[in-house]
N, C-alpha and C positions, 0 to 999 in steps of 0.2 A: 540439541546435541546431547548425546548421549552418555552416559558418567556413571563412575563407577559407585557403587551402592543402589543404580534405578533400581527402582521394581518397576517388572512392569510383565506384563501378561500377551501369552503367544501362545503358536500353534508347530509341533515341529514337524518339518517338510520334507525332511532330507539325514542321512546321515555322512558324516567324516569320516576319511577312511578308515578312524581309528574308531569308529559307533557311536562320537559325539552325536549326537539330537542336533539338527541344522534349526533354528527357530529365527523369521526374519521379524524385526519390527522396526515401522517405517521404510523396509526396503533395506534395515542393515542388518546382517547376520550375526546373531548369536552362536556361541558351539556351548551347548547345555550336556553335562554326563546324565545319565539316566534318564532319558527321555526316549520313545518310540517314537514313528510316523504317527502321523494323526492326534496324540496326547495333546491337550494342551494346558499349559499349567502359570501358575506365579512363579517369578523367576525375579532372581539378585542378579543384580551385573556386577562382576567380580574382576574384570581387566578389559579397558578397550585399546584397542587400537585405532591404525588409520582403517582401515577397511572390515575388520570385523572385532570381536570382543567373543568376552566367554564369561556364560552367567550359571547361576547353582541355582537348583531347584526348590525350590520352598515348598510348594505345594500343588498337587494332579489336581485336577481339577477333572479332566476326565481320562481314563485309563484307557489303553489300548487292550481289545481281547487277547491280544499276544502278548501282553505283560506276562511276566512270569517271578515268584517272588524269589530269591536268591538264596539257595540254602547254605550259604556258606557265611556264618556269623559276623568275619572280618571283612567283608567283601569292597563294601563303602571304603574302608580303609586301607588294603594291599591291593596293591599294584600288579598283582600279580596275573587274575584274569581280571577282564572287563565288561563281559557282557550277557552275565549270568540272569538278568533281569528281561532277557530275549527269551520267547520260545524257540523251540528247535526248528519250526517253519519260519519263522522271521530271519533268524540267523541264516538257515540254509540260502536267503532272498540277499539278505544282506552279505554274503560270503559271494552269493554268486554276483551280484549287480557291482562289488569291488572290484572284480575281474574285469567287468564289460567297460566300467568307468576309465579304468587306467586304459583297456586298448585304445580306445575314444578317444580321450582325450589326451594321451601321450603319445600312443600308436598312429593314430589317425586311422583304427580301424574298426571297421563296420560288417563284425562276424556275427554268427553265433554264439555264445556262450551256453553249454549244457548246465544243468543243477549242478549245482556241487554236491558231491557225495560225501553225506556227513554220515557221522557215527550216533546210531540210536541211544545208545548208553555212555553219554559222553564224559561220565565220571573214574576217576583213580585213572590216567588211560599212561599217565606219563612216566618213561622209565627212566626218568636222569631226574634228578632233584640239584639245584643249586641252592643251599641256603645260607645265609650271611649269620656269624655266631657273634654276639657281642653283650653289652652287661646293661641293665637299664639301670633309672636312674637311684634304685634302692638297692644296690648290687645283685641281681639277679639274673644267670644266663639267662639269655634270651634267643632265642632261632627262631626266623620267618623270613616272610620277604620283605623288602623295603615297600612304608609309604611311600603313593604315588608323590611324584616327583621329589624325590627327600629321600636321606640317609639314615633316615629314622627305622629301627627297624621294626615290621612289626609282629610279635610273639603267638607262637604257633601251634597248637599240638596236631591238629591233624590237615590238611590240605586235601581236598573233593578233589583236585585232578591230579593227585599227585599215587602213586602207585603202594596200597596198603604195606609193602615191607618197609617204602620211606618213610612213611609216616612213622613205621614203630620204630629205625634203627634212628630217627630221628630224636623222637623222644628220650631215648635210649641215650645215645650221646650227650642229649643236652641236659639229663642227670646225671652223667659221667663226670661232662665238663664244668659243672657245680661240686660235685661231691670232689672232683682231684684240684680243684681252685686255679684254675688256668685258663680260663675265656681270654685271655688275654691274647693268649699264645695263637690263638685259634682265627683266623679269618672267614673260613667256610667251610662247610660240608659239602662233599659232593661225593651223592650216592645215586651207583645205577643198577639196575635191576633186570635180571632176564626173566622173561615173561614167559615163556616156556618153563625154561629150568628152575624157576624161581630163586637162582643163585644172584646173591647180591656182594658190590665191592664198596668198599666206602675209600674216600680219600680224605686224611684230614691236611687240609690246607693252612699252612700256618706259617706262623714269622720267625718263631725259632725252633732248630733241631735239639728239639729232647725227644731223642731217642730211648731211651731207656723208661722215661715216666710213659711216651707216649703208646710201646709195647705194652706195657702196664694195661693202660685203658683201652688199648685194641684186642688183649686176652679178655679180659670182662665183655668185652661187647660181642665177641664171637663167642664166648658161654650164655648171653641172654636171649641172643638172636645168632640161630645156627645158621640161618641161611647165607650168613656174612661167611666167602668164602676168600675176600681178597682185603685187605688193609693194606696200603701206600700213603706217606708221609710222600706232601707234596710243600717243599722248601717254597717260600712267595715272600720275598722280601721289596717287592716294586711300590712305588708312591701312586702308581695310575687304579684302575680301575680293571686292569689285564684279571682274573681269574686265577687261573694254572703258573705256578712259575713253572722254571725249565728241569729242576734237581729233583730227583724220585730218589726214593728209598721203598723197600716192602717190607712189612712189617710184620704180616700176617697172609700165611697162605697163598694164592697165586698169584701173576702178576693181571692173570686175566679173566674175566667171565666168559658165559657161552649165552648165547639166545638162539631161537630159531625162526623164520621168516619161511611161512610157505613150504616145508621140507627140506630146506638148507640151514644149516648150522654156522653161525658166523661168532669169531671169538671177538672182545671187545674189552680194550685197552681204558686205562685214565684217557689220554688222552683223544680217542678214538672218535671220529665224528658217524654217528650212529642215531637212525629218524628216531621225533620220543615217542611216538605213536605206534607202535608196532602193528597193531589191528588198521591201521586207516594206511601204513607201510605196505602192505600187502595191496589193498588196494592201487595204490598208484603208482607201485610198480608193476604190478600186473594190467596198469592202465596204460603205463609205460610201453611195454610189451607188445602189448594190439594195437599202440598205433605205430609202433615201428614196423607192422607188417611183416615178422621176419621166416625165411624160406630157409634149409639147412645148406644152401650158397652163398648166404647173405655174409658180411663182413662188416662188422661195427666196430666200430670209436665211441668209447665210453671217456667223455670229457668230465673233471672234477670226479674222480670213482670213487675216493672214498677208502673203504676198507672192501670194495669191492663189491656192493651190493647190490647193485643193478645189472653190472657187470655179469653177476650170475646168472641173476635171471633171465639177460639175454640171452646167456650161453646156450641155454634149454632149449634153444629156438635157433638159433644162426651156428654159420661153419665155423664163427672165428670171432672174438672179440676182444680189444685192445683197451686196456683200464688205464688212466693217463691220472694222475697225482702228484701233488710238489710234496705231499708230507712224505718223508720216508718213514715214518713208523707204521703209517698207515698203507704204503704200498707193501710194508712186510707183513701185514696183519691181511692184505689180501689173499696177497702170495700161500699162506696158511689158509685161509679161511678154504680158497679154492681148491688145496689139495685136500682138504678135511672132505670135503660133499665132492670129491673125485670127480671136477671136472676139468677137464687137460684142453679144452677148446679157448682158453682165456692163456693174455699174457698181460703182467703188469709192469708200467712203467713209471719211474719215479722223478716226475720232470714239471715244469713250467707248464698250464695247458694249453698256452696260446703261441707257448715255442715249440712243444712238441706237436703243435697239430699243425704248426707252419713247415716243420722236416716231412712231416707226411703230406702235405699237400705239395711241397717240394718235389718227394720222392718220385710222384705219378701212381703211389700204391692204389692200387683200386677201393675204395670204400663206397658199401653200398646205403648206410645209416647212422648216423652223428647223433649220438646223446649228449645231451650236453645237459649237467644239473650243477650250474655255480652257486657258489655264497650269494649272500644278501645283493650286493653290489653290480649282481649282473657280470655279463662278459665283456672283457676288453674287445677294441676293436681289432687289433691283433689276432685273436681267438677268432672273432668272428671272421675277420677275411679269410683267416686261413679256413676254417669253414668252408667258405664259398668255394674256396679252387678246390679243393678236395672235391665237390660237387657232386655230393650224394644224392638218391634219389628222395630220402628221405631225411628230418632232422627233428628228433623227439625233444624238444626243452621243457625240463622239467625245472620248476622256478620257485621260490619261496617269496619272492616281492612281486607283486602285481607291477607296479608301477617299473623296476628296470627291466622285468621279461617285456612290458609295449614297446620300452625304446629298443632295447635288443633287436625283437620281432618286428618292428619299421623299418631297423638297418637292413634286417635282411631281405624284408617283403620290396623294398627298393631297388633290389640286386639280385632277383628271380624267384622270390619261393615266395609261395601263399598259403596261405595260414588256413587250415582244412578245419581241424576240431579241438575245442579248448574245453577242458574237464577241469575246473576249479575239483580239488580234495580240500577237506576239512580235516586237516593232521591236529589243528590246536581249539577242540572245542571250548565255546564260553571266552572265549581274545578274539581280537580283531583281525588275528594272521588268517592266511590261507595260502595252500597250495594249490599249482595248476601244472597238467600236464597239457604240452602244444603239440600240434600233429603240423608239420608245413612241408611240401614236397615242390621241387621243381617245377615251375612254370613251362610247360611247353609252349614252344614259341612255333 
């Protein structure tokens, strides 16, 4: 029986969704971090369980030619990517065989999966930065991400995927908030960045309203770093783990940035939910696009819209497109977005998605293609049924969890549509995430 502290020595066969190294010995599995296919190495068993346990690597014994060494100093230690020790061909395997595992084996299905299309230069690519601000233990701000599994945080100056302006307003700050002695005040930074415009907003996230110190240090910070063209004070006084409270203030300059995607100009709020990939964005909504198949008759449902950004890019292509969002700041941030890139073929509605797509499957309005791109969580069955009576010819799911797009796409593949083409995107190079756009149209009977 197996216990913790074994050593003992394997070969790893398999990876966990999350790129743990599968290592079996005696037939029971290990989940080892840093490990490839084929490696195999000395290994500590650090927790078992009933059915499997998780052990740390001691020592390679033999290396995978896809090992790759990790240039990011901290890496062992934050949580922040995971799988920077992967070449960009193993990932791309490992990105795409995610996808095909979840259909499989939660789907019950037996498609094809195409490569995923990754990004050649998979570094600085991320325009949003979260970073947690706190004091170590010789009083010294500190900003990073959290150790893996732990509140520990750990201390940063530059981050490989994180976008060069974050990294400096980053730094920037976190001598700000050393020299005005106030880490206390502070919970997180959250800085975003347009990639086009290179205009940057920062939000300082914190527990109390000093207003007046906190102007102070948002004029210095837009004197070292011009590109800072928006400062909001974001009140967050909650005991959870929530981010964002609800109370704005603006402190500095506008309430908004601008980025561009493709030829359209989309403005982008604090709260805004907006892809952090903009380069691989392009991508998979232009993948979106082609397989929605759309004809200038066509008439879509854009389910989950967003700030409207899919939404546009169908416009370019169909008679008519309906953007459906419960956030209201975000269905006004559409509303603008689309009159700014002057397209009049879209209307945005600020509602439930799974209630406003059941009034339209009510109504009898004719829909000829159902986008649908929900949160982590997948779509309710609500969403989906009304889905089905609407009964488009087409339904483009574009997904960020592998694992709730197969159960989604079994409800629906049980109830007429078949799953045509699945295009895993790589939006988070070096993590274990990925995205997929689904093609599934109407079973004719």
């Amino acid at each position: 029986m197996m216990k913790k502290n074994d050593r003992v020595t394997g070969t790893c066969l398999n990876y966990t969704f999350e790129g743990l190294g599968v290592v079996k010995v005696d037939g029971f599995p290990l989940f080892v971090k840093d490990m490839l296919v084929g490696e195999c190495g000395e290994i500590v068993v650090t927790q078992v369980r009933k059915n499997f346990g998780y052990g740390r690597l001691m020592k390679l014994i033999n290396a995978s030619p896809e090992r790759a060494e990790p240039p990011c100093k901290i890496f062992k230690q934050c949580g922040g990517c995971q799988l920077q020790h992967f070449s960009l061909a193993e990932l791309q395997r490992f990105k795409t065989q995610r996808v095909k595992d979840a259909l499989e084996r939660i789907g019950g299905l037996d498609c094809h999966v195409e490569d995923a299309l990754m990004m050649e230069d998979g570094w600085y690519y991320r325009n949003k930065g979260q970073v947690p601000v706190g004091v170590d233990k010789a009083g010294k701000t500190v900003c990073g991400f959290y150790r893996i599994n732990s509140n520990d945080i750990i201390d940063m100056d530059v981050c490989l995927i994180q976008h060069e302006l974050i990294n400096k307003t980053v730094q920037c700050m976190k001598r700000l908030i050393g020299e005005f002695g106030n880490a206390e005040v502070f919970r997180h930074l959250l800085v975003k960045v347009g990639f086009s415009t290179r205009e940057v907003m920062v939000v300082f996230i914190v527990r109390e309203k000093r207003v007046a110190e906190l102007k102070k240090m948002a004029n210095v910070l837009v004197a070292e770093v011009p590109e800072v063209k928006s400062v909001i004070l974001n009140l967050n006084q909650r005991a959870d783990n929530v981010i964002l409270g609800d109370e704005e203030e603006l402190l500095y300059g506008r309430p908004t940035i601008v980025d561009e995607l493709d030829g359209l100009r989309f403005e982008i709020s604090s709260k805004s939910f907006y892809q952090v990939n903009p380069v691989q964005t392009v991508k998979l909504y232009n993948q979106a696009v082609a397989f929605a198949g759309l004809s200038k008759d066509d008439r879509v449902v854009d389910l989950y819209c967003g700030i409207g950004t899919i939404t546009q890019f169908m416009a370019r292509q169909a008679a008519h497109v309906q953007g459906v969002e419960v956030v209201a700041a975000a269905i006004e941030d559409a509303k603008r977005n689309a009159a700014r890139n002057g397209i009049v073929n879209v209307d945005f509605v600020c509602a439930d998605a799974g209630e406003y797509a059941a009034r339209i499957a009510d109504s009898g309005e004719r829909v000829d293609v159902v986008c649908v791109d929900p949160p982590r969580k997948g779509c309710d069955e609500r969403t989906l049924e009304a889905m089905l009576t609407m009964a488009p010819r087409r339904i483009v799911y574009v997904s960020c969890d592998p694992s709730t797009l197969a159960r989604d796409l079994k409800y629906l593949g049980e109830r007429g549509y078949g799953v045509e083409r699945v295009q895993p995107v790589d939006m988070f190079p070096w993590t274990y995430h990925v995205e997929c756009v689904v093609l599934m149209s109407k079973v004719q009977k």
